[in-house]
Structure formats: C-alpha cells, structure tokens
C-alpha positions, 0 to 999 in steps of 0.5 A, a space after each residue: 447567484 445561482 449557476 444553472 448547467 445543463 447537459 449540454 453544457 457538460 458536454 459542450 465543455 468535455 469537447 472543449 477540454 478534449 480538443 484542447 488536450 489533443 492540441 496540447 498533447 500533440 505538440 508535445 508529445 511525437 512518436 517516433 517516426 510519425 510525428 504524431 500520437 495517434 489517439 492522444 487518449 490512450 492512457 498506454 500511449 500518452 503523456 499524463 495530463 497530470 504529469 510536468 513535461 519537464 520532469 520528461 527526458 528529451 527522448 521520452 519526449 520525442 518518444 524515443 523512450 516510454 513514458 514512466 507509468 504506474 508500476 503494477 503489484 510485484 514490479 520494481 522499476 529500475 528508476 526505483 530499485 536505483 533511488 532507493 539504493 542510492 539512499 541507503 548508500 548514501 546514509 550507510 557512507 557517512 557512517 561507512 568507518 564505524 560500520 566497518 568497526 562494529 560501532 554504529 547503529 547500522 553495524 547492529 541493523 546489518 547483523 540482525 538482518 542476517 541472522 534474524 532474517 535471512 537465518 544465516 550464522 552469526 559467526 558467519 557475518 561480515 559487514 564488509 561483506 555485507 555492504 559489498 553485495 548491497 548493491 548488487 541485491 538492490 539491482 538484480 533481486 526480487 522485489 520482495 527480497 529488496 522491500 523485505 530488507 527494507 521493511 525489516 530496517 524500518 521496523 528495526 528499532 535503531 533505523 533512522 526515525 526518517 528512514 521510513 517515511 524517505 523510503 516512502 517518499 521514494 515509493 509514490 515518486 517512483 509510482 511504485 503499488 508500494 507505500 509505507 504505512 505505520 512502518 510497514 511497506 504494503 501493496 497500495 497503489 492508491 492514495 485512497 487504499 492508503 487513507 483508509 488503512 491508514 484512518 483504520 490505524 489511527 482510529 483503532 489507536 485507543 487502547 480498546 481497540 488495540 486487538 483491532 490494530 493488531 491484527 490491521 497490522 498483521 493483515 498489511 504484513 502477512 500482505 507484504 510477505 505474499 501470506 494471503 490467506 493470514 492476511 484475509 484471516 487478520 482482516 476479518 479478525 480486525 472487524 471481530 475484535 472491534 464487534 466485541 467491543 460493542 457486543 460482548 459477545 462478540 456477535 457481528 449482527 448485533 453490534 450492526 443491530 444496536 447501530 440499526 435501533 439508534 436509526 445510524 445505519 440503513 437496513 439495506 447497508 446493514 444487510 449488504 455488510 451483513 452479506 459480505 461478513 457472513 460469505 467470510 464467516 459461514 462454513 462455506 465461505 472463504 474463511 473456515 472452508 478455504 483459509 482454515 483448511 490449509 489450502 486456501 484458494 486466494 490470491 493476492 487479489 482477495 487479500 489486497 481487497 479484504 484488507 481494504 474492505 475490512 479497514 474501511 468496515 473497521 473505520 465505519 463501526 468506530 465512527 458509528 459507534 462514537 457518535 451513537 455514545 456506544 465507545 
C-alpha cells in the first residue's frame, strides 16, 4: 500500500508537532518569575526536545539556572573540566603509592609530560608536586593547556588503552566541540565532522594510502594546537598524496579525469572540486600566497573547514577509485 502525503499534510502535521511541543514545554519547563517560557522555540531559551527532563537539576528545571548547551570551540564547561578531572584522579589514586615510588606507568607519563611537553628540567621533576597542582591546572587553566595534558597522555604509549575513548566519552557527554579521533582530541562539534574524518582514517589505513593518513593526522593535530595554516597545509597534502596514487604524477585533474572517462563522476562535481583545489593550490590561493609566505591570513575557521572538506574529498576518490578497479 502506497502512502500519498501532501503538502498540506506536512503542514498540518508540523502545526500538530509544534502545539504539542509548546504544551509539553511549557509544563515543564517555567522561567523564573513568570511561570512561562516565552517562545518555547528559541533554542537559546528552551529545553532541548532531544533532551531527558530527568537528567535536569530541580532549578534548571524551574529555571533558576540555564539549561546546559553545546559548548562552542575554545570553551570548557566547568561540568567538563570537573569529569574529566575526577577521572584522571580517580585512576592516578588507585595507583597514587607506586607513583610516588617512581614505579608505575603513570610515574614515566608524568615525567615525559614535563620534560617533553612543558620543556622543564628533569632533575627538576617532582611527582608529588606534580599530582598537588593537577587539580588546580584541571580547574583554572586554558582549555588548550588542560586538553593538550590530555592529548599527550592519550598518545603516550604507556596510558591506559581506555584512556582515550573514556575521555571521550566524557567530551560528547559534557557537549564538548571536542571529540577524540584515532587518539587525537580535535575540534569537531558534530557527530557528522566526526565520521567523515574518521571514514577518512580508516580508508586511508592500507599501506598505500599511509602518506595520506599522515597528513590527516597532522591536519587534526596542528588543529588542536591552534597551527591553522599547517593544518590547511596537511589537509591539502591529504588529497595530493592520494592523487598520486591514481596519477602518478600526481596531477589533481587527472586523477578527477581517469574517474570522469570511466562515467564515476559528474562533469559538473568535477569542476566544482576542481574549483575548490585550484583556489588552494594556485599562486594566488590560500596555499602558496597566504599559508607559504609565512603569514597566512586563516583562522580557526578555515582550518576547521579544509580539514572536513578534504577528508570527506579524500573518502570520495578512494571510493571512486575502488570501484572503478583503479587501487
């Protein structure tokens, strides 16, 4: 049986969903000293439809408190920077005694962190010291102090193999614009930013593709360190590397070309990625007269876009590719 919908079906339906939401919203939901919402769809004002009332305090609920939104790049709730300390703490006191002996993995974690990260003498380090003013740096510091501690622990080879994937956990719990990909901590506030660089990493896992990956990789780290124009530049070289795989030469349009002969890809989508590479690529564009000049006029921004672009770019040749019989 076929199910005919109109337009005026959908809209009758969208009125329907929208007074019913106000109903729900409004008994839920009071703001302080007015015992209404105003306009329950202001998304700055409202509880989220996509959100259990139940996992709201009381005065959140009666709106003596705001409603916990997505964090935005740079910021740290202090919900988060309390999780995530509470975790690390938790982990470092079941271990606290061979720490302090200088016979735990987490002794050699600490260690490396002050001298191969924060440059200071070895002679220098303390781990009683060090744990004392954890606390301290989880509460008050940067953000990008306390996720580049925690970036460097999940890329340490003697961290706990969860270590990563907990912290993340915490990341999109807290509503962080953070999210750990193939043990790095990059600026993702979608769950779609997130899958395509993560289908960019796994399809550049073969051992051809690994200049590829590489500079994915470098891409999302130089990202994280707030290095926007290395990171354009890492993102671009992603799409070159896998380019010259198809083309030995290593010649964007003709790797687009041989897909374009064998009918995978559309004229018009062709030249829209062959636009888009050539404003990166030309004597004017973004890379040579901006990024390689040494004072590259990108921002956060840019990189965070490029680095999207390019792995969702990188995902689309490989898959073209595979089924053209070319790799």
């Amino acid at each position: 049986m076929k199910i005919r919908t109109s337009a005026k079906d959908i809209e009758i339906s969208c009125e329907f969903y929208n007074f019913v939401m106000d109903r729900v919203l409004r008994l839920t939901y009071r703001a302080h000293g007015k015992g209404d919402i105003g306009n329950p769809f202001n998304l700055s004002t409202r509880i989220s439809p996509l959100m259990d009332p139940r996992e709201l305090s009381f005065e959140q609920r009666e709106g003596l408190q705001p409603i916990p939104t997505q964090l935005q790049r740079g910021e740290l709730s202090q919900e988060l920077r309390a999780k995530l300390w509470a975790y690390v703490h938790d982990i470092m006191m079941r271990h606290y005694s061979m720490i302090m002996a200088g016979s735990h993995a987490w002794y050699d974690i600490l260690k490396d962190i002050h001298v191969k990260r924060d440059h200071a003498r070895v002679d220098q380090f303390n781990q009683s010291h060090t744990f004392g003013s954890l606390g301290l740096m989880f509460d008050g510091s940067p953000y990008g102090k306390v996720l580049g501690w925690l970036d460097f622990v999940i890329r340490h080879p003697k961290a706990p193999n969860d270590f990563g994937a907990k912290v993340g956990d915490l990341l999109v719990e807290c509503r962080s614009a953070y999210r750990v990909v193939d043990g790095l901590i990059v600026p993702m506030a979608t769950e779609e930013e997130r899958a395509a660089f993560e289908k960019a990493l796994a399809d550049t896992s073969a051992d051809k593709f690994s200049g590829a990956r590489a500079h994915l990789r470098n891409a999302g780290a130089h990202l994280t360190n707030g290095v926007f124009a290395d990171s354009i530049r890492e993102s671009i070289s992603a799409v070159e590397s896998v380019a010259r795989i198809l083309e030995p030469g290593g010649e964007f349009s003709k790797a687009l070309a041989k897909l374009e002969t064998k009918g995978l890809i559309h004229p018009a989508l062709k030249k829209g990625f062959s636009a888009l590479y050539g404003y990166t690529s030309d004597q004017g564009g973004i890379r040579h007269a901006l990024i390689e000049s040494g004072a590259a006029a990108v921002d956060e921004v840019d990189a965070v876009f490029f680095l999207g672009a390019c792995a969702s770019f990188v995902s689309y040749l490989i898959g073209k590719s595979r089924n053209a019989g070319f790799v």
